[in-house]
Residue frames as qw, qx, qy, qz and C-alpha x, y, z in Angstrom:
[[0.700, -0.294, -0.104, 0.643, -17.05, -5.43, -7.06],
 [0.251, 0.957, 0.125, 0.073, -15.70, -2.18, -6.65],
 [0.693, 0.359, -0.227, 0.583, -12.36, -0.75, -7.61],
 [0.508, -0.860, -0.052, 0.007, -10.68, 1.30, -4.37],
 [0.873, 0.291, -0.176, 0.350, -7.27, 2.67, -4.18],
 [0.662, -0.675, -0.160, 0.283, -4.73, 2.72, -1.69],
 [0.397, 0.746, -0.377, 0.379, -2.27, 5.85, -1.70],
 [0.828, -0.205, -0.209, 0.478, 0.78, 5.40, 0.43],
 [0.095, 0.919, -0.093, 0.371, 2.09, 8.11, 2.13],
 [0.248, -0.852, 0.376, -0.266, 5.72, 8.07, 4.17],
 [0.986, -0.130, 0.095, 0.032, 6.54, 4.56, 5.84],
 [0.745, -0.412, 0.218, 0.478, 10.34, 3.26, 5.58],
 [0.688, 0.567, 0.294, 0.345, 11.10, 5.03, 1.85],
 [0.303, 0.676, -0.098, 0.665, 11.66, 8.25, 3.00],
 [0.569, -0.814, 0.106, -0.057, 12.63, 7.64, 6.69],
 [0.134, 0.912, -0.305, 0.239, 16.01, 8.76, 7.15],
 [0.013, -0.656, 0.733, -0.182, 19.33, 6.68, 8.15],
 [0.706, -0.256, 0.593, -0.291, 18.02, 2.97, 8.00],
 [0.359, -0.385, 0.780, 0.338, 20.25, 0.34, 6.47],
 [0.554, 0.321, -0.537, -0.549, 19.96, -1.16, 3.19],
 [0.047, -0.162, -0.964, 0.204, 19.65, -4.69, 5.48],
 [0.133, 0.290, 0.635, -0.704, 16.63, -2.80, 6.93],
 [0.449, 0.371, -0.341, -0.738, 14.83, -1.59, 3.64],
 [0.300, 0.169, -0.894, -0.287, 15.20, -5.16, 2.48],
 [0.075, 0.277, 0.873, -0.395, 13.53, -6.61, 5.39],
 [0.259, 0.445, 0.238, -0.824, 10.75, -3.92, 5.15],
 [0.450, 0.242, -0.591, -0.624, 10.53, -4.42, 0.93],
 [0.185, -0.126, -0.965, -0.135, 10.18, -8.31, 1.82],
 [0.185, 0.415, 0.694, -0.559, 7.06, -7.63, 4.43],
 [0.318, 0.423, -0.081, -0.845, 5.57, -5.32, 1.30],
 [0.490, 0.143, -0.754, -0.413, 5.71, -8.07, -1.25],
 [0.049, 0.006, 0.835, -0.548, 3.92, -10.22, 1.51],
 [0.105, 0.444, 0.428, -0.780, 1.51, -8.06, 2.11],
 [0.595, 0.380, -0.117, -0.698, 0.34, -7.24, -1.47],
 [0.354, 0.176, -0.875, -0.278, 0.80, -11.11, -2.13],
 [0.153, 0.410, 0.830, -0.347, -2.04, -11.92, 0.42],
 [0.372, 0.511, 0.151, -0.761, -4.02, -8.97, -1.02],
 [0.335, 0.181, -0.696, -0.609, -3.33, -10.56, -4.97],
 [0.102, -0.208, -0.957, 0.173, -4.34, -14.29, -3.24],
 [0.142, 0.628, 0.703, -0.301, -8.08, -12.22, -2.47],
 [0.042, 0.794, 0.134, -0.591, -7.88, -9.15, -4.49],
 [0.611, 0.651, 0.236, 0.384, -7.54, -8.28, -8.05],
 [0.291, -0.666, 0.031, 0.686, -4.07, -5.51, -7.92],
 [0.656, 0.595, 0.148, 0.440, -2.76, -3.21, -10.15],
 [0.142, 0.858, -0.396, 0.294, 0.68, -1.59, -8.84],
 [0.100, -0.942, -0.170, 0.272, 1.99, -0.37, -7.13],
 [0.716, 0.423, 0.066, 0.551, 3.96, 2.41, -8.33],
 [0.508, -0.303, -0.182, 0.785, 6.38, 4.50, -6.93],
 [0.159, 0.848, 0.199, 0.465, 5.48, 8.37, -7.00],
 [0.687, -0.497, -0.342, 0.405, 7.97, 9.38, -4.10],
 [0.343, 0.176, -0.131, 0.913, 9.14, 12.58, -5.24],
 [0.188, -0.469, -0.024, -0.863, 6.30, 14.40, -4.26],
 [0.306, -0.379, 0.520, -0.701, 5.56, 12.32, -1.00],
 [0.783, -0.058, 0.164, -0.597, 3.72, 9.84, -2.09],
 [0.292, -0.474, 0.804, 0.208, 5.50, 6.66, -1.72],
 [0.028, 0.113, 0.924, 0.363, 3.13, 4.09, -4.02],
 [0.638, 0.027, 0.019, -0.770, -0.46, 3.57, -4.86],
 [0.120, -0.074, 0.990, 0.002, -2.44, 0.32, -5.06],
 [0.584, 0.025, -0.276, -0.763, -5.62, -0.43, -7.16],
 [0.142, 0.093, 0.964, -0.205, -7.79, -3.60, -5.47],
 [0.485, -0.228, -0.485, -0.691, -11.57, -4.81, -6.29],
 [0.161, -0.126, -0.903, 0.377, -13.57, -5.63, -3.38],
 [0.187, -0.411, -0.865, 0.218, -17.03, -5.14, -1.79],
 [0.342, -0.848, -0.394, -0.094, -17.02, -2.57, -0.12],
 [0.193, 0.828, -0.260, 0.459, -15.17, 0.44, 1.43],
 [0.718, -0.570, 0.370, -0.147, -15.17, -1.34, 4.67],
 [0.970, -0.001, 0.114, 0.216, -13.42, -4.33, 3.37],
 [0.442, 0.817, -0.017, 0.371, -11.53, -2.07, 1.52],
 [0.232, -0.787, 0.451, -0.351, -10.15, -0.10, 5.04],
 [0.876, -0.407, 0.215, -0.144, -9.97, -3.46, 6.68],
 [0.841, 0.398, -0.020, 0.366, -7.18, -5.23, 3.97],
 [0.235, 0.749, -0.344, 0.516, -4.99, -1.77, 4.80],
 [0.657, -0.716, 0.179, -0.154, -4.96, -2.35, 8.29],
 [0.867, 0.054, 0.129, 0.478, -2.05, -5.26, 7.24],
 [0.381, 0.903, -0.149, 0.129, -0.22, -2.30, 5.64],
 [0.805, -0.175, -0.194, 0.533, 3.55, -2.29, 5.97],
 [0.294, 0.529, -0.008, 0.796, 3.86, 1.24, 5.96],
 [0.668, -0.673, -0.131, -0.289, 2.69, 1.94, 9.38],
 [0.797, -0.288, -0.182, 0.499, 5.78, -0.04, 10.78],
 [0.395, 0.009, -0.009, 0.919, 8.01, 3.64, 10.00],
 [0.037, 0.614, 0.311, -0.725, 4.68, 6.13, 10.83],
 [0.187, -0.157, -0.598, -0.763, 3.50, 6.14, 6.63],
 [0.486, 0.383, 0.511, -0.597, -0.23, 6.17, 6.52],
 [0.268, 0.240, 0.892, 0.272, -2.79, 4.78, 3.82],
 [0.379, 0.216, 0.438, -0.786, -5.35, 6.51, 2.25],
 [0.315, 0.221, 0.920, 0.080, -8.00, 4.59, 0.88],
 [0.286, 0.356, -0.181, -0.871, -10.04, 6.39, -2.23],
 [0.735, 0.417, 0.514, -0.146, -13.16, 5.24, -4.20],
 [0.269, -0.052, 0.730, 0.626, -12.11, 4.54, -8.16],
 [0.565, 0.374, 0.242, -0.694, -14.66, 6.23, -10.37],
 [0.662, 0.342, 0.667, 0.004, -16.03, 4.01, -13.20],
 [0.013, -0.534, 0.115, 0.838, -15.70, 5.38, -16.54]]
């Protein structure tokens, strides 16, 4: 397995004028989302880093970079126009 990790970049955190009902909803689809990924994936975050844009990160073992892109696709951060980017983990 290799380690591969997902920055987060925009998505509902820092879009602008949508209820605290709406956040909630959104948070619940996140915890979802990285609860299917635990259920096949070893995680480790995520963690907020939003002051400088980046809204979380997410550390997963898997295969392969493909599998890797394929797991984001689920992202919730897409629903508000965030984007993923998906980074090899060097070994140390």
């Amino acid at each position: 397995m290799a380690k591969f990790m997902y920055v987060f970049r925009g998505g509902a955190f820092v879009e602008k004028g949508l209820s605290p009902t709406v956040l909630q909803d959104h948070l619940k689809l996140w915890y979802a989302w990285i609860g299917e990924l635990g259920a096949q994936v070893l995680t480790d975050g995520p963690y907020a880093e939003s002051k400088d844009l980046v809204t979380g990160n997410l550390v997963i073992d898997v295969a392969s970079l493909d599998v890797a892109a394929e797991l984001a696709k689920g992202c919730p951060v897409f629903i508000y126009d965030g984007s993923v980017e998906v980074r090899p983990v060097a070994e140390m």
